[in-house]
N, C-alpha and C positions, 0 to 999 in steps of 0.2 A: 229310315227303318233300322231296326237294333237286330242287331246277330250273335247268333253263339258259335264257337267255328272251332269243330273239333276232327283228329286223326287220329286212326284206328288202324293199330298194325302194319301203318305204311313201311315198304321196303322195297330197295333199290339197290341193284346190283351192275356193277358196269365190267365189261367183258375190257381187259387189258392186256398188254404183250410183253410176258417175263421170260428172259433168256431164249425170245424165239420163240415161246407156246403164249398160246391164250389162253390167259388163265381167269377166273372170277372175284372181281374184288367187293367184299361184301361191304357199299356204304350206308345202309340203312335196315338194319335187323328187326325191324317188327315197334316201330316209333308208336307210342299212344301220346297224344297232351290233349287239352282243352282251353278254352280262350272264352270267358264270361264277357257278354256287353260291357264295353265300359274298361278293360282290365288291362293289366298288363301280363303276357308271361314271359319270365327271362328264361333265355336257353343258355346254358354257357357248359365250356370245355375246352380242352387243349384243343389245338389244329390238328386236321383229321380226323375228327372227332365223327365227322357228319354234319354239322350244324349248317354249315351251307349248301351242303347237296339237301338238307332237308327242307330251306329254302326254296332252295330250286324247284324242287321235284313239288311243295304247296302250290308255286305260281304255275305249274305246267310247264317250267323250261327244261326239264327231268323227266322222260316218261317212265313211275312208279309201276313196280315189277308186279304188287300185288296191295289190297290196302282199301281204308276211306278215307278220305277228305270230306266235312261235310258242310253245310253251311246251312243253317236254318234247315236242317235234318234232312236234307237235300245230298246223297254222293253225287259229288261232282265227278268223282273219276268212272262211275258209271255212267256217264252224257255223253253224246255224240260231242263232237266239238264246235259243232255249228250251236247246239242244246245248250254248251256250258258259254259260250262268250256271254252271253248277258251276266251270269254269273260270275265270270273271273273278275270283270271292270269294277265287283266289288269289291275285291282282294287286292293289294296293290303292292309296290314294293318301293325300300329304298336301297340302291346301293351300296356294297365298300365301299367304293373307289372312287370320288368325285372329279376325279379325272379322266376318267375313261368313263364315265357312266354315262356322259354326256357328248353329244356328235361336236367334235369342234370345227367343223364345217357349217354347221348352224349359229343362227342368232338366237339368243335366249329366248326371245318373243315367240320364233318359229317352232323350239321346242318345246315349251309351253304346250302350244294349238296341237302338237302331235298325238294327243289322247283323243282329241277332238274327231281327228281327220281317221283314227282306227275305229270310233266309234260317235258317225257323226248324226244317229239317232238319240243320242243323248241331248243333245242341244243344236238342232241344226241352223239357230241363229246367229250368226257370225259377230253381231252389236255385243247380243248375250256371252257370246265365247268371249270376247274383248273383257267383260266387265268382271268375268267370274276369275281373268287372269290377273287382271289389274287388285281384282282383291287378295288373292291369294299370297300377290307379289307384300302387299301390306301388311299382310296376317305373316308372313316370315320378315318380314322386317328389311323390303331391299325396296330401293326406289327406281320409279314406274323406269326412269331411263337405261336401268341392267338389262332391259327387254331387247335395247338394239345392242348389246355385247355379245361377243362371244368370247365360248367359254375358257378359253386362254388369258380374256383380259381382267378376270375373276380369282381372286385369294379361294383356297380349300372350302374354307367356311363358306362363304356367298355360294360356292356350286354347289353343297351340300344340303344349302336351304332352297335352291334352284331344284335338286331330284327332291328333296320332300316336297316342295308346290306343286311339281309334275303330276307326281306319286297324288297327289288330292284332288286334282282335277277333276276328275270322276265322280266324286265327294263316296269314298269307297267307305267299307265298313271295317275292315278288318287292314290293318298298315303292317308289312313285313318287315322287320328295318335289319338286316345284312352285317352285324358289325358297322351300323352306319354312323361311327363318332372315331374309329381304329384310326384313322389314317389323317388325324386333324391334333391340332395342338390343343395339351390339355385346358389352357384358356377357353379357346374355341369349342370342345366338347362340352366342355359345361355349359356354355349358350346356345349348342344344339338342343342338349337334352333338355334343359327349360325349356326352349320353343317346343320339343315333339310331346310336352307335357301337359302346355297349354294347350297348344291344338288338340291333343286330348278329352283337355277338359270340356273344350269349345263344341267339338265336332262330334261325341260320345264316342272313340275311337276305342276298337280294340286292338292291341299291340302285342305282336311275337316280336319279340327281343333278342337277338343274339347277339353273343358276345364272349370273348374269353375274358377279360375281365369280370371278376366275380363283385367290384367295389362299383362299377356303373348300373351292372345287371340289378344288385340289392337297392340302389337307388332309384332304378325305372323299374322295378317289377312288385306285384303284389304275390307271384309264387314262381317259382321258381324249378325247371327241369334241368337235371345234371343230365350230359352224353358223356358215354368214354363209348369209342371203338362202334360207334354205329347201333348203339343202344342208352335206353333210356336204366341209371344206377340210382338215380332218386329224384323223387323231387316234393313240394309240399309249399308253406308261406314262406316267402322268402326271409323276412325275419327270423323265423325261426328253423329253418335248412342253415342261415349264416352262423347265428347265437349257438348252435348243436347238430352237427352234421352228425346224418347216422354211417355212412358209406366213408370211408376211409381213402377216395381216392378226391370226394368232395373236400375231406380235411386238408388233403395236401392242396389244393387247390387253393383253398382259406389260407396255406399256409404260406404260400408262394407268393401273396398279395401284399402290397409293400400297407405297412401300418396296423396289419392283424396282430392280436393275442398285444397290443399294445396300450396300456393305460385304458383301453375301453371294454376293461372287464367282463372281456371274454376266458371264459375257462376249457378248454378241448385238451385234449392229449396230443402233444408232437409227434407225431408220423413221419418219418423218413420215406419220402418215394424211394424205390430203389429202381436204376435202369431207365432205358427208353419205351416208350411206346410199342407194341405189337407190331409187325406187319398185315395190315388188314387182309392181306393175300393169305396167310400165314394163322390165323387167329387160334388164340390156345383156349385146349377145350376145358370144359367147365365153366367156370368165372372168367370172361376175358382178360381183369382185373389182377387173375391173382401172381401172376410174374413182376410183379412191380409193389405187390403189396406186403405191407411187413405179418400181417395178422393170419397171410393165406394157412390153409392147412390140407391136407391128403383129400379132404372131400372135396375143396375148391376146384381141384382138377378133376372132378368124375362128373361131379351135378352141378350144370347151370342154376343159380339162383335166383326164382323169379323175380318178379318187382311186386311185394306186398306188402300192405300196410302192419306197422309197426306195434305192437299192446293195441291200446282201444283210440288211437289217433287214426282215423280213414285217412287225414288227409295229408299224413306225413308214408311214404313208400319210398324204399330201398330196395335195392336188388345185393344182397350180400348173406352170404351164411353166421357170418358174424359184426356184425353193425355195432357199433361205439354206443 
């Protein structure tokens, strides 16, 4: 079955302790994207951006302050929980961190079956659960013997294609994937992203993407969401968000990427970020953006700038008062 799996206004606030008070750290300000059968979308931003609390909080390991998740027009965050399990086992995730994502007290084979045993009306054949493993293990490229390993006796890559077979088991519709190439050598990233490409293509998979990398994201995604600061500042096809960013904080993003504005005839204007990051605790009013931005001006700090679409392009949106 094909899915479309879209968020609406989701937001997520986590209660923290600054100097002795508890204070409100705002990581998720009102998130919209959308995800077409079939598609890919890249999320990408600096760290702390949101991007993995926004993970989080799609899989249900975040409970979202206010919002929809939805799935085949379905809110799942309006379901009891007992309501939404049939429906999560189609959302699935990959991890960062192929090192810790996986129990290394376990045998690969066992962790495998662990989808199986949280959800053993799926397949309660135990032959059947053998055979859908033994394929899976094929379809990422590792042989049937990594099954009695464990995860210590495994290179980055191999566990990394170990949590995507996990992550399918299910045969989900919708793949989270975490930053899930950050933490691997760029050899190795590129034979991830080919395999989550294929299987893709295989499995009709839809893919949220995320990544600070803006040169991975333009390579697995068909559009493309920018976060700064726990909101969404543009997004639209990713070709053409890369080829001409309207938000100026996208630019510097583009520009920080090793091999941009280089022989491949791109033309943008050089933007200087100035400074650090916000404190999310702390957020400046108007344009979060505009302490860092060279273009800010007296109105940036009075009126948040929505996110809307651009001249007569719906499908290009920026959040800025002044857009390139």
């Amino acid at each position: 079955m094909s899915a479309k799996f879209e968020v609406t206004d989701l937001r997520k606030t986590f209660r923290v302790r600054d100097g002795g008070r508890r204070r409100e750290l705002r990581a998720l300000a009102g998130v919209d994207l959308g995800i077409s059968t079939g598609s890919t979308l890249g999320v990408v931003g600096e760290s702390g951006c949101g991007k993995s609390t926004l993970a989080r909080t799609i899989m249900f390991l975040e409970k979202a302050d206010s919002g929809e998740i939805r799935m085949d027009g379905v809110d799942l965050l309006a379901l009891s929980n007992r309501d939404r399990k049939s429906w999560r086992r189609r959302i699935q995730m990959v991890f960062q961190d192929p090192y810790s994502s996986l129990n290394s007290r376990m045998r690969i084979g066992d962790i495998m079956m662990e989808p199986f045993t949280s959800n053993p009306d799926v397949e309660p054949d135990p032959a059947a659960r053998k055979k859908t493993v033994a394929e899976l293990m094929e379809r990422v490229a590792l042989p049937r013997h990594v099954l009695d390993s464990y995860p210590s006796e495994l290179s980055g890559g191999q566990r990394q294609r170990i949590g995507i077979a996990r992550a399918l088991v299910l045969q989900p519709e919708v793949l989270v994937c975490d930053e899930a190439v950050s933490a691997l050598d760029v050899s190795v990233q590129a034979q991830v992203l080919n395999l989550l490409r294929d299987l893709q293509d295989e499995m009709n998979l839809s893919l949220l993407f995320i990544s600070h990398d803006v040169s991975v994201v333009e390579f697995m995604a068909q559009d493309i969401t920018v976060m700064y600061l726990g909101k969404v500042v543009e997004t639209g096809p990713a070709k053409e968000v890369v080829a001409a960013p309207l938000h100026p904080y996208t630019n510097g993003l583009l520009e920080a990427s090793p091999g941009r504005n280089v022989g491949n005839g791109e033309k943008r204007p050089r933007l200087e970020l100035r400074g650090d990051p916000p404190s999310p605790l702390d957020p400046p009013s108007g344009c979060a953006f505009r302490t860092r931005c060279p273009r800010a001006e007296a109105v940036c700090a009075e009126v948040t700038p929505p996110l809307a679409a651009v001249g007569d392009v719906p499908s290009r949106q920026v959040a800025c008062h002044f857009p390139l």
